[in-house]
C-alpha positions in Angstrom: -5.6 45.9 -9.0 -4.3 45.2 -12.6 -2.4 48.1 -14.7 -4.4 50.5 -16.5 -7.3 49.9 -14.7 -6.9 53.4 -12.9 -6.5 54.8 -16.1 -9.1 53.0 -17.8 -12.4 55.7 -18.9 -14.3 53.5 -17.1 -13.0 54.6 -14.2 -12.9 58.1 -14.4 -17.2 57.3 -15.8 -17.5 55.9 -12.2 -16.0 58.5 -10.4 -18.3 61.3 -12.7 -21.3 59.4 -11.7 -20.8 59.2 -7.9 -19.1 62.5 -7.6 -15.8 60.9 -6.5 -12.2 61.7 -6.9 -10.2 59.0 -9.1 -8.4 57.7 -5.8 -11.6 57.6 -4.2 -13.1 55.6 -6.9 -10.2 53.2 -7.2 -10.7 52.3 -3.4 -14.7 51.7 -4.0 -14.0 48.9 -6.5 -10.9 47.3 -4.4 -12.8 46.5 -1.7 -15.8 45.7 -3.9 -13.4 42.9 -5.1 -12.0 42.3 -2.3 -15.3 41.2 -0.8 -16.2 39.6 -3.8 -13.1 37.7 -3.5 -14.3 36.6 -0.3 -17.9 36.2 -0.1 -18.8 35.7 -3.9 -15.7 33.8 -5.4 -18.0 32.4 -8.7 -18.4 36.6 -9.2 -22.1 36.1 -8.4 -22.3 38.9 -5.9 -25.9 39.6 -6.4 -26.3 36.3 -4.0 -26.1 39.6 -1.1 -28.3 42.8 -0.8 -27.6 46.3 -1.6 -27.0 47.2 1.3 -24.2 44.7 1.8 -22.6 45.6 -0.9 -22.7 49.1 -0.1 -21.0 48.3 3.2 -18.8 46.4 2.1 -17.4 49.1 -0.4 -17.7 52.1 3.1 -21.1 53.8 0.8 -23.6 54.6 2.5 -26.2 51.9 3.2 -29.4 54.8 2.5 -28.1 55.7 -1.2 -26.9 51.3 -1.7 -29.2 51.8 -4.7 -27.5 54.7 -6.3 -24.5 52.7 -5.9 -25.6 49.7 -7.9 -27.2 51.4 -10.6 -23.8 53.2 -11.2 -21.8 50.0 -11.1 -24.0 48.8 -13.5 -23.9 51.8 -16.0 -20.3 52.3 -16.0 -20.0 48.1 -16.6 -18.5 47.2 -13.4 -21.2 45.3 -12.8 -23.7 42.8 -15.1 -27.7 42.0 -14.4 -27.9 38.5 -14.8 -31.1 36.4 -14.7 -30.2 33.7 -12.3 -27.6 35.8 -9.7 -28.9 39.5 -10.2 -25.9 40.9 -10.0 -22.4 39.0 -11.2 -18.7 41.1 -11.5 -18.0 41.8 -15.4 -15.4 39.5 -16.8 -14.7 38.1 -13.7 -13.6 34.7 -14.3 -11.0 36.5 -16.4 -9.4 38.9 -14.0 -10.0 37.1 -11.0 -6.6 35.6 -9.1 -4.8 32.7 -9.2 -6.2 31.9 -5.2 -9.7 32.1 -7.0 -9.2 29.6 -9.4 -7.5 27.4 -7.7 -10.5 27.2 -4.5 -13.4 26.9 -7.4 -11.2 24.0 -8.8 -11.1 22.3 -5.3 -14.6 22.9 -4.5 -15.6 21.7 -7.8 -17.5 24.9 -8.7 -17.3 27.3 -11.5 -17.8 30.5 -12.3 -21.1 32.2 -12.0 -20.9 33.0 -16.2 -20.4 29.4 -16.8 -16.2 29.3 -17.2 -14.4 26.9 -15.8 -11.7 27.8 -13.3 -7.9 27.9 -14.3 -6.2 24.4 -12.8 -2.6 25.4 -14.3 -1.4 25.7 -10.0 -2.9 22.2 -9.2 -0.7 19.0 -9.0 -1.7 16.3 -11.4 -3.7 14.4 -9.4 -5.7 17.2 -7.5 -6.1 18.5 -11.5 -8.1 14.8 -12.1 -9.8 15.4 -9.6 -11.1 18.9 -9.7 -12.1 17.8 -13.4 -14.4 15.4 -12.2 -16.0 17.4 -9.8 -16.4 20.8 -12.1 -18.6 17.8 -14.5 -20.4 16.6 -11.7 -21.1 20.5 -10.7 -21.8 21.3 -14.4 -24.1 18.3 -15.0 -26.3 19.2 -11.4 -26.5 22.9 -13.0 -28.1 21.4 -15.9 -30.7 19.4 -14.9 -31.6 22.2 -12.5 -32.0 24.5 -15.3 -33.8 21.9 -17.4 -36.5 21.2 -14.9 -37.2 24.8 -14.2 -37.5 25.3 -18.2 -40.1 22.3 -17.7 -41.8 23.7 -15.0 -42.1 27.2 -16.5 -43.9 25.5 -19.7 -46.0 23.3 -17.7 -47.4 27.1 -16.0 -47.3 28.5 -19.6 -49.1 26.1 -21.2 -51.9 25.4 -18.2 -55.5 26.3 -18.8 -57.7 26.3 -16.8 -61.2 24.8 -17.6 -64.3 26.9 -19.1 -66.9 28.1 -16.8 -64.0 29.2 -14.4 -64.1 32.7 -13.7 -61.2 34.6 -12.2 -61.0 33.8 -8.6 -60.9 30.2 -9.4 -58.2 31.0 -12.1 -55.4 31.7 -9.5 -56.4 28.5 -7.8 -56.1 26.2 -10.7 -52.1 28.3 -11.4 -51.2 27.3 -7.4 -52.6 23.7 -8.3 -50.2 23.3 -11.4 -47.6 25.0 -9.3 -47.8 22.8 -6.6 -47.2 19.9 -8.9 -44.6 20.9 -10.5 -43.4 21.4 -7.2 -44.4 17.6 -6.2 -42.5 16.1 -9.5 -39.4 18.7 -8.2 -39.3 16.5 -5.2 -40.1 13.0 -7.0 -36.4 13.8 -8.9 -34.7 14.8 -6.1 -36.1 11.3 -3.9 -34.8 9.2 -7.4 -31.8 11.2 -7.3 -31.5 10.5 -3.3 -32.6 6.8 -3.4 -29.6 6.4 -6.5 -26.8 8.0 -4.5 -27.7 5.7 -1.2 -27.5 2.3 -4.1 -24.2 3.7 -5.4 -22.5 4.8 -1.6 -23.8 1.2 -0.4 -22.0 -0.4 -3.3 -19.1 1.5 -2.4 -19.2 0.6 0.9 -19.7 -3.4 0.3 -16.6 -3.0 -1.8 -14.3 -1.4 0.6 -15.4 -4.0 3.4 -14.4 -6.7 0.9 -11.6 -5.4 0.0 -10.8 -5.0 3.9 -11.5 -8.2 4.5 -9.2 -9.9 1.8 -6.5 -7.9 3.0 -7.1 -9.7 6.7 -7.2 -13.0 5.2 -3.8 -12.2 3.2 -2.1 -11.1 6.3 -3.6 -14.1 8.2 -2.3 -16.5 5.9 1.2 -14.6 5.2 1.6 -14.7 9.6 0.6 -18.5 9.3 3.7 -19.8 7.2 6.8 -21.1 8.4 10.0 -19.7 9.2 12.0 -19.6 6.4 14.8 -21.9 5.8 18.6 -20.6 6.2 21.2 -20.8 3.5 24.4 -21.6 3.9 26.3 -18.3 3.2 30.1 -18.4 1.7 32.2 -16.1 3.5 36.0 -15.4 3.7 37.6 -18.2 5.6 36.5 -21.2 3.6 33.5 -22.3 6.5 30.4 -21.0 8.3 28.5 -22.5 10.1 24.3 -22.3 10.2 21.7 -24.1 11.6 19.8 -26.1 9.8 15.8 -26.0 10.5 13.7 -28.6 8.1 10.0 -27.4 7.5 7.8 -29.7 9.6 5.2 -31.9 7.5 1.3 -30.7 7.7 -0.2 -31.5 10.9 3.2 -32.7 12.6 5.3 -30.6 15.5 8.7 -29.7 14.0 11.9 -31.5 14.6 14.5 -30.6 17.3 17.0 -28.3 15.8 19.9 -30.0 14.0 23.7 -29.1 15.7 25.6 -26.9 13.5 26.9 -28.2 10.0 30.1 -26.9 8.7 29.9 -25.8 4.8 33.0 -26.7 3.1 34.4 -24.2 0.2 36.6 -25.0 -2.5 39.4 -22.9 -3.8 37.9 -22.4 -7.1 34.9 -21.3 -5.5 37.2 -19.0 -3.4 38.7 -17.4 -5.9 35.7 -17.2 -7.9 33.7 -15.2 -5.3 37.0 -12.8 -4.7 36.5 -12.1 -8.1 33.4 -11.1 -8.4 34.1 -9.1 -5.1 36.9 -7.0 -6.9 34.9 -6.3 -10.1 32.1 -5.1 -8.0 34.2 -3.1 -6.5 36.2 -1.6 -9.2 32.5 -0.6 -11.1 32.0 1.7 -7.9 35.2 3.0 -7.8 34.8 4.2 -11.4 31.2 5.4 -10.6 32.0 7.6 -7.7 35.0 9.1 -9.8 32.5 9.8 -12.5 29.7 11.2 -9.7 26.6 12.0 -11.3 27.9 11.7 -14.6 27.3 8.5 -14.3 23.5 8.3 -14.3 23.7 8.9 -18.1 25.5 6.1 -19.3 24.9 2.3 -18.4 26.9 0.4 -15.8 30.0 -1.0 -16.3 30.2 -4.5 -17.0 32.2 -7.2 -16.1 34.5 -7.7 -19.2 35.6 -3.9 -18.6 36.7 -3.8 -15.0 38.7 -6.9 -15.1 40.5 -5.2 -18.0 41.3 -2.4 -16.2 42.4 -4.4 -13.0 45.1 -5.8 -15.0 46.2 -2.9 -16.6 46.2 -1.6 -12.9 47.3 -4.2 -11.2 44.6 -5.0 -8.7 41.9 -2.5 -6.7 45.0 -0.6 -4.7 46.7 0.5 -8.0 43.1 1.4 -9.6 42.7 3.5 -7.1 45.8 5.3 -7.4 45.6 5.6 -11.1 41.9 7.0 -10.8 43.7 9.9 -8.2 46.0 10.4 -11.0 43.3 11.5 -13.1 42.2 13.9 -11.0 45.4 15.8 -10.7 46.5 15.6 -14.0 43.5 17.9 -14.8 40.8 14.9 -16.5 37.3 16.0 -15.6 34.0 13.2 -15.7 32.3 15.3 -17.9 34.1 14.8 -20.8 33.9 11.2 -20.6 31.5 9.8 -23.2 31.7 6.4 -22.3 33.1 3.5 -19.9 35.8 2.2 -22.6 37.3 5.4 -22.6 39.0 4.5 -18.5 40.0 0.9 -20.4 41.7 2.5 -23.4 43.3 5.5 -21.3 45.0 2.7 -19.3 46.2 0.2 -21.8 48.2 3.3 -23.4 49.5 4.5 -20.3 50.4 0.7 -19.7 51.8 0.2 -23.2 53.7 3.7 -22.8 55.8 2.8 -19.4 56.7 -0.6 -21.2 58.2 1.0 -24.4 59.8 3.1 -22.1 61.5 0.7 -19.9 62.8 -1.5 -22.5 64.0 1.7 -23.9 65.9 2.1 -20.8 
């Protein structure tokens, strides 16, 4: 129960009109919204009898009707044409658990408002969208065609020379074809749904389908070729496995070709190995710092491995750092390691030509 609602005059008028202390009355109406809250989430609680009701809130079941008609004076309660009975301002007060089951179910509220989705996830939110329009929409046209059927009684007359026996036959006659165009609608309304869930249907079966013949034809290519590799050491040896031609068995493997590596390209791929590994090094000093500026590129490291001296004195320089107090947070960008170390560098050689 909300603040002030114990307090509210309301309240006290309800517990005036039944003869009931103020705790007493408080009780009444928390289980009446408790069971509410359980059997008549939309707030259209006139869906159950009296005597339910009365049950429900521990009244007894002979003076249900006494009950009602108190609920209803002191505005706890609200007649309504289409439910009887519907909980005042419930779609306003009702908890977050309430809107959130309407919002799955694709239901709303029995005085028309649409459910809260503010605790949904963005996709169930799509989705309970749709369905509170679907809902909405089905409301409509049931509304409309019993506005259509009430005018068709309204507006029935029956023929002259009729005389009032026959008057209530000719009423059940226009009755019963409303009745028969009711059904017509709903058998449209059927026979549509069946077209569009068959359509659906034909559409997931080929879509099933052209995922088999995908995975057929992906399991029905050849092994892939290998590629000679260069690793430390100069050589490395592979096999060598031609595709066959269409229609053809394949070729006995070949024996194993050695893959001869220059120097140049020795020292080339060294290279890149240390720069590689001196843009980590300055990462993981940074932490996750680093996920707001770019990566370091290539120009940058090999700067600062000469200033270093390789990837062993990097490291003890970056260790440095640490101790002397230099925290990644302050670092605004990557240039700032590159300058740091062309100082220091520039420093210790004044000084030892000093000396």
């Amino acid at each position: 129960m909300k603040r002030g609602t114990i307090d509210h005059p309301k309240m006290r008028r309800l517990g005036r009109e039944l003869g009931l202390p103020l705790y007493a009355a408080v009780g009444l109406l928390e289980c009446l919204w408790h069971f509410t809250a359980e059997r008549a989430p939309r707030g259209d609680i006139g869906r159950w009898d009296d005597e339910d009701i009365a049950e429900a809130c521990g009244w007894p079941m002979e003076e249900a009707a006494r009950l009602i008609a108190a609920l209803v004076r002191t505005g706890w309660l609200d007649e309504h044409a289409e439910h009887r009975l519907v909980v005042h301002d419930w779609s306003e007060h009702a908890d977050d658990a309430i809107h959130v089951r309407l919002s799955r179910n694709g239901e709303s509220f029995a005085d028309g408002a649409a459910p809260r989705q503010s605790r949904l996830a963005r996709r169930e939110r799509t989705t309970a969208e749709s369905a509170h329009c679907a809902h909405k929409s089905a409301q409509q046209r049931t509304t409309a065609h019993k506005s259509a059927q009430k005018r068709t009684l309204c507006n029935t007359e029956p023929p002259a020379g009729l005389n009032a026996a026959n008057i209530r036959k000719c009423d059940e006659a226009s009755s019963r074809n409303a009745e028969n165009d009711h059904t017509a609608t709903n058998n449209q309304q059927v026979a549509e749904d069946f077209v569009r869930t068959k359509a659906h249907k034909s559409a997931q079966q080929r879509t099933t389908a052209h995922k088999s013949a995908q995975k057929r034809t992906l399991c029905a290519l050849p092994e892939p070729v290998p590629v000679p590799v260069p690793v430390s050491g100069g050589v490395q040896e592979l096999p060598y496995t031609p595709l066959p031609p269409n229609g053809s068995s394949p070729p006995p493997p070949l024996a194993h070709a050695p893959v001869e590596i220059s120097a140049a390209a020795e020292q080339q791929r060294v290279e890149r190995l240390e720069i590689d590994v001196a843009g980590r090094m300055l990462r993981d000093w940074m932490g996750h710092h680093a996920d707001r500026l770019p990566p370091p590129d290539d120009a940058l490291c090999r700067r600062l491995l000469a200033c270093c001296g390789g990837l062993d004195g990097m490291h003890a320089w970056l260790r440095g750092l640490q101790r002397r107090g230099k925290r990644p947070e302050s670092v605004q960008q990557w240039g700032w390691f590159v300058t740091l170390a062309e100082t220091e560098t520039s420093a210790g050689a004044a000084g030892g030509n000093a000396a």
